[in-house]
PLY file of the C-alpha trace (Angstrom):
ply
format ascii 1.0
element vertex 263
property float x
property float y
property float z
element edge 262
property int vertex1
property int vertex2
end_header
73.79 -1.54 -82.19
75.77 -1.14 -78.70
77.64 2.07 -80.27
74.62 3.40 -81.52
73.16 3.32 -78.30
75.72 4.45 -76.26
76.43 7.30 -78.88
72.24 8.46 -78.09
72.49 8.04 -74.40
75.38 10.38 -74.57
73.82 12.95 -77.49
70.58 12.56 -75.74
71.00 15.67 -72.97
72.30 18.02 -75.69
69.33 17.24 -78.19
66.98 18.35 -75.29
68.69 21.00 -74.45
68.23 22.03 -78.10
65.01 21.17 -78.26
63.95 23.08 -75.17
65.78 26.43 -76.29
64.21 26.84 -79.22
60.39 27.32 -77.58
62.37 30.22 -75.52
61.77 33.88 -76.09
64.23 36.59 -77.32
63.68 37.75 -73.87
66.82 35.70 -72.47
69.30 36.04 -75.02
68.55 40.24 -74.58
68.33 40.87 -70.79
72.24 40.82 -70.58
74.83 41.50 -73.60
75.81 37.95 -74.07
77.65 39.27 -77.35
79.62 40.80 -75.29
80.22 37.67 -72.76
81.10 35.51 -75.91
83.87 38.06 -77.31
85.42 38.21 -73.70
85.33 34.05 -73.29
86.73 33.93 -76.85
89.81 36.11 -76.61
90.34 34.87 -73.26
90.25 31.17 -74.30
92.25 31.78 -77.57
94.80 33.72 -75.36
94.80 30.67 -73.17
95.25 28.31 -75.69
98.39 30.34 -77.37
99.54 30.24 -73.77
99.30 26.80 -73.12
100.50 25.38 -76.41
104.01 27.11 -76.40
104.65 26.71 -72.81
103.43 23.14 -72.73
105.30 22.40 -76.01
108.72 23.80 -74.51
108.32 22.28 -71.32
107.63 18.93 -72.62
110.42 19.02 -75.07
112.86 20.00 -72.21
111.77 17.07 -69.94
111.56 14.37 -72.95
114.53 14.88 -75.24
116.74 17.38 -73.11
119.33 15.92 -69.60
119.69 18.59 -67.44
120.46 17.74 -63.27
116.99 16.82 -61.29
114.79 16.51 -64.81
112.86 13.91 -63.26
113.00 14.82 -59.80
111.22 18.71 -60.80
108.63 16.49 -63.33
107.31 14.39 -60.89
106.94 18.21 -58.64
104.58 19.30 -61.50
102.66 15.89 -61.32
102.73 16.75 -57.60
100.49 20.15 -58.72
98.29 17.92 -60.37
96.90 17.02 -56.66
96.90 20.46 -55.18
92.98 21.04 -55.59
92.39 24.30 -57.12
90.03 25.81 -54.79
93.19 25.75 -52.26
95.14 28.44 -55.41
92.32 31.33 -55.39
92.85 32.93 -52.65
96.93 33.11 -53.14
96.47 33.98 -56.95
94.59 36.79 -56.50
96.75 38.20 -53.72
99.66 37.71 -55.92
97.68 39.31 -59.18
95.68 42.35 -57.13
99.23 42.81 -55.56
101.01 43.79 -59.21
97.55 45.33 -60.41
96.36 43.03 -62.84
93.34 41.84 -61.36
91.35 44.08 -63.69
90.86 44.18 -67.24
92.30 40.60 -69.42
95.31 39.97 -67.64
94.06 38.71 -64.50
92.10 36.46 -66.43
94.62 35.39 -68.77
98.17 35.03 -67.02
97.23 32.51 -64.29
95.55 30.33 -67.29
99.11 29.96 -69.38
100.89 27.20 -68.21
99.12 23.58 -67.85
100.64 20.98 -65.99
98.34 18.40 -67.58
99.69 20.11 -70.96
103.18 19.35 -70.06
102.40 15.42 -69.10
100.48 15.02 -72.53
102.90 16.17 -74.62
105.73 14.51 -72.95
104.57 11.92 -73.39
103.77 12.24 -76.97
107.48 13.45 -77.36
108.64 9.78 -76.19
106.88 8.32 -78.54
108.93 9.79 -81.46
111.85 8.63 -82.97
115.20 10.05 -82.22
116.97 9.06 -85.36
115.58 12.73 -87.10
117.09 14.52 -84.30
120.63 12.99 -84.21
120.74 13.47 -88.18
119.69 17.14 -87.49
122.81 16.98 -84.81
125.27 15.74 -86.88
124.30 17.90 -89.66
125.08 20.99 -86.75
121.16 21.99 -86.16
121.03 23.34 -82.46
118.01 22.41 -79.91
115.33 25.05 -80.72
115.90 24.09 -84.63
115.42 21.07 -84.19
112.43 21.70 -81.61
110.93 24.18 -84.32
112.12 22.32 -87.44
112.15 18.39 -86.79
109.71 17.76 -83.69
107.24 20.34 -83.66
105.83 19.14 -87.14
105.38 15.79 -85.70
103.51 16.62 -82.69
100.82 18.69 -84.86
97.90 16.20 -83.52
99.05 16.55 -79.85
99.05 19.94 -80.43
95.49 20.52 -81.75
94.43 18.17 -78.79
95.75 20.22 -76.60
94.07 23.15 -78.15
91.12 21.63 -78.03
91.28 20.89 -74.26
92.69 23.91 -73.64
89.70 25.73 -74.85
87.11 24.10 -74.00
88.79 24.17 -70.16
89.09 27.86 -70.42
85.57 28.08 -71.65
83.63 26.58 -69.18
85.65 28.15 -66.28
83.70 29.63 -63.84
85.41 30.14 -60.39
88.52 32.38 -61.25
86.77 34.64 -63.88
83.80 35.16 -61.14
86.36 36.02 -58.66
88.22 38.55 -60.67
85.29 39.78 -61.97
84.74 41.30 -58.62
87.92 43.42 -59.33
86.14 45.28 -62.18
87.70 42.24 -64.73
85.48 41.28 -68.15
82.52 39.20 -67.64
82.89 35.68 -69.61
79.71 33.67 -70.61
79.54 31.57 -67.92
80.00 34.42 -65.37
77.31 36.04 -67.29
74.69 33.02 -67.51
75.14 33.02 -63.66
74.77 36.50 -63.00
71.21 36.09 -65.35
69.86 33.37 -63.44
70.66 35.64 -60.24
69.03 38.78 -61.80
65.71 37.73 -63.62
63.29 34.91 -62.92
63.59 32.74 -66.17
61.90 30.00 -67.27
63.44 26.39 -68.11
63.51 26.95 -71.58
64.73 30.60 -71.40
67.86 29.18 -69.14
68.56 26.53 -71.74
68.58 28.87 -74.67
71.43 30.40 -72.55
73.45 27.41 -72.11
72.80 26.21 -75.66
74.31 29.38 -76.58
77.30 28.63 -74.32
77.71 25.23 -75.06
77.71 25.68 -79.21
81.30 27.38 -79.64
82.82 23.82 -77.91
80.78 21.74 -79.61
81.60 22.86 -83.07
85.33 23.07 -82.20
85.13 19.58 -81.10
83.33 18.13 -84.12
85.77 19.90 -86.37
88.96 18.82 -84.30
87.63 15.03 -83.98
90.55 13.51 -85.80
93.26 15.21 -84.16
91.89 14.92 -80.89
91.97 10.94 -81.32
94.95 10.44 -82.80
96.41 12.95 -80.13
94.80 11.16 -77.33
96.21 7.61 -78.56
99.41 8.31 -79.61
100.45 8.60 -76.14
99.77 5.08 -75.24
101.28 3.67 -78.37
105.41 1.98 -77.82
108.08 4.26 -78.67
108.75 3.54 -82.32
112.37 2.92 -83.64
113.89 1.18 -86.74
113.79 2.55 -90.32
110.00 2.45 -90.50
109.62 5.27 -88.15
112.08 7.92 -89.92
110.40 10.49 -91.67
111.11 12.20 -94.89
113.15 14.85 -93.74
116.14 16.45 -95.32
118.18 16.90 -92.62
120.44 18.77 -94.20
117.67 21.83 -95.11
117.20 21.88 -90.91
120.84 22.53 -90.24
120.73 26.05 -89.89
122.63 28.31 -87.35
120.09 28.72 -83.91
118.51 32.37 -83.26
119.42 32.01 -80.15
0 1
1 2
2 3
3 4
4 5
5 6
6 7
7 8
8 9
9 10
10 11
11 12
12 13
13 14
14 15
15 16
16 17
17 18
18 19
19 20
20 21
21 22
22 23
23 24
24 25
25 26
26 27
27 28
28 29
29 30
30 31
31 32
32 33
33 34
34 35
35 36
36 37
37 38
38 39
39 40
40 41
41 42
42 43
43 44
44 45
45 46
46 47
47 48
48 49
49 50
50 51
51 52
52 53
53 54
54 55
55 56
56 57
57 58
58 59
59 60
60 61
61 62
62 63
63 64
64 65
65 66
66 67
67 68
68 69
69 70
70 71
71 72
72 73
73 74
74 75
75 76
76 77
77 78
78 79
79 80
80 81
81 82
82 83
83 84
84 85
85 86
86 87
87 88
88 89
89 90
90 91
91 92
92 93
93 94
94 95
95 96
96 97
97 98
98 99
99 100
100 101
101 102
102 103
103 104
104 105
105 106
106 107
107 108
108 109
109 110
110 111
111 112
112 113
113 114
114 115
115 116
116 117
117 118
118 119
119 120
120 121
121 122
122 123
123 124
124 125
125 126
126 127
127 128
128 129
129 130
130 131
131 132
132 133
133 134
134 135
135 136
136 137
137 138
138 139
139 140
140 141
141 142
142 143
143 144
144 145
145 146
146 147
147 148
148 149
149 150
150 151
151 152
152 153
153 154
154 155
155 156
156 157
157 158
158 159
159 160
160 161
161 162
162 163
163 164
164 165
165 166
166 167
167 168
168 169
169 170
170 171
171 172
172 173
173 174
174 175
175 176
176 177
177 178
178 179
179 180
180 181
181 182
182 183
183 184
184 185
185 186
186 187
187 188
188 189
189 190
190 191
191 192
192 193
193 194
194 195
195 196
196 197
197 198
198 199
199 200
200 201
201 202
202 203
203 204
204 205
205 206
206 207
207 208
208 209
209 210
210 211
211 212
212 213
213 214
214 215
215 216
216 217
217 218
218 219
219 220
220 221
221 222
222 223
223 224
224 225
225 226
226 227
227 228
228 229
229 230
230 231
231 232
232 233
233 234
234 235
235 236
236 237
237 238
238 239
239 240
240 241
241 242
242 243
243 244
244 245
245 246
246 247
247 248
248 249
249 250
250 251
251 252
252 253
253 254
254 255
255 256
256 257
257 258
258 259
259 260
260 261
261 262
C-alpha cells in the first residue's frame, strides 16, 4: 500500500502533465520546428553518451585494476571537479572552444560533454567489485591490458554501462545552460533551448506549454522504462562487497582471450 502510494505521488506530476497536453492545440507543437530541436538533442545526446561510455570505461579501468605513480592522488583531483560548480566552467569553456572555432555547428556542443567525472567514480567503483581471478588467468595465459579490458571486464560491466548510458542521456537531454550559450554562436538549437525560446516568442497557454514539455520529456521516459533493469542492477552493484572465491569466477576460457594486444 506504502509503495503504491509513493509510486502515485511520484507518477502523479507526469500524468497531469499528460493530461493537460492533450486539450492543447496543434498551434504549439507548429510555431517552432521542434522536429528539428529533437534530431539536434538526439545526436547530441547519443554523441554524448558514446563519449562518456568509452572515456569513463577507460578511465575507470586505469584507476581500479591498473598501479601507475599518484593513481589515487589524481582520482581524488577528479572528485575534487565534482565540487567546482558548473556555472564557474562557462565562461572559460567557451573562450577555450570560440578560441579553436568550434563554438558553431555540433562540436561545441558535443566535445565539452565527453568526459564525466561522475562516470569515472561509478564505474570504478563497479570495477572493484569484480573478481580478479579472470584477469590473472587472462595474464598468465599472455593476454595484455586492453584484451583483457575489451575481452574479460568489459562484458561484465554491461549493466554499469547501460546505467551510465542512461544517465548520460538523460543529463545531456535536459541541458539547458551550455547549449543556450553556444547557441548564441550560430550552434544547433536542442529542445530545451527551443521550448525556451517558444515561451519567449509567443504567448501560450498552460496546456499549449505542457504539450511542449510532454514532448520533451517522452524520449527519457521511454529510455528509462526500457533500461529499468540495468539501471538497478547498475546502481547496486556498486555498493555490494568485492566478491572473491570460486563462486565469483565466470565461465570464461581464458585461453580464447589470450591473444596478442593491437596495441
Amino acid at each position: 500500500m506504502r509503495r503504491a502510494l509513493l509510486a502515485l505521488i511520484v507518477v502523479a506530476p507526469f500524468l497531469y502533465m499528460v493530461a493537460t497536453a492533450i486539450t492543447a492545440g496543434p498551434e504549439a507543437l507548429t510555431a517552432l520546428p521542434f522536429g528539428r530541436f529533437l534530431l539536434t538533442s538526439a545526436i547530441v545526446a547519443v554523441a554524448v553518451v558514446i563519449g562518456q561510455v568509452i572515456t569513463s570505461a577507460t578511465a575507470a579501468y586505469a584507476f581500479a585494476r591498473l598501479r601507475f605513480a599518484g593513481r589515487d592522488r589524481l582520482f581524488l583531483c577528479y572528485l575534487w571537479a565534482l565540487t567546482v560548480p558548473a556555472i564557474l566552467l562557462v565562461l572559460p569553456r567557451f573562450l577555450l572552444i570560440d578560441s579553436i572555432g568550434w563554438s558553431e555547428g555540433y562540436r561545441g556542443l558535443i566535445s565539452t560533454e565527453l568526459v564525466s567525472v561522475t562516470g569515472i567514480f561509478l564505474l570504478r567503483q563497479f570495477f572493484r567489485t569484480l573478481p580478479r581471478d579472470v584477469e590473472d588467468a587472462a595474464r598468465l595465459e599472455g593476454a595484455g591490458e586492453w584484451t583483457i579490458f575489451w575481452r574479460v571486464v568489459v562484458p561484465q560491466v554491461r549493466p554499469a554501462l547501460a546505467t551510465l548510458a542512461v544517465l548520460a542521456f538523460a543529463d545531456q537531454w535536459r541541458s539547458f545552460l551550455w547549449p543556450l550559450v553556444v547557441a548564441q554562436s550560430g550552434a544547433p538549437v536542442v529542445v530545451e533551448v527551443g521550448m525556451a525560446n517558444l515561451r519567449g516568442v509567443y504567448a501560450l497557454s498552460g496546456p499549449d506549454q505542457l504539450a511542449v514539455a510532454a514532448l520533451a520529456v517522452v524520449p527519457v521516459a521511454v529510455l528509462c522504462v526500457v533500461a529499468q533493469t540495468h539501471l538497478v542492477r547498475g546502481l547496486a552493484s556498486p555498493l555490494l562487497p568485492p566478491r572473491d572465491g570460486p563462486e565469483a569466477q565466470l565461465p570464461v576460457d581464458v585461453s580464447s582471450i589470450a591473444a596478442p594486444d593491437p596495441l
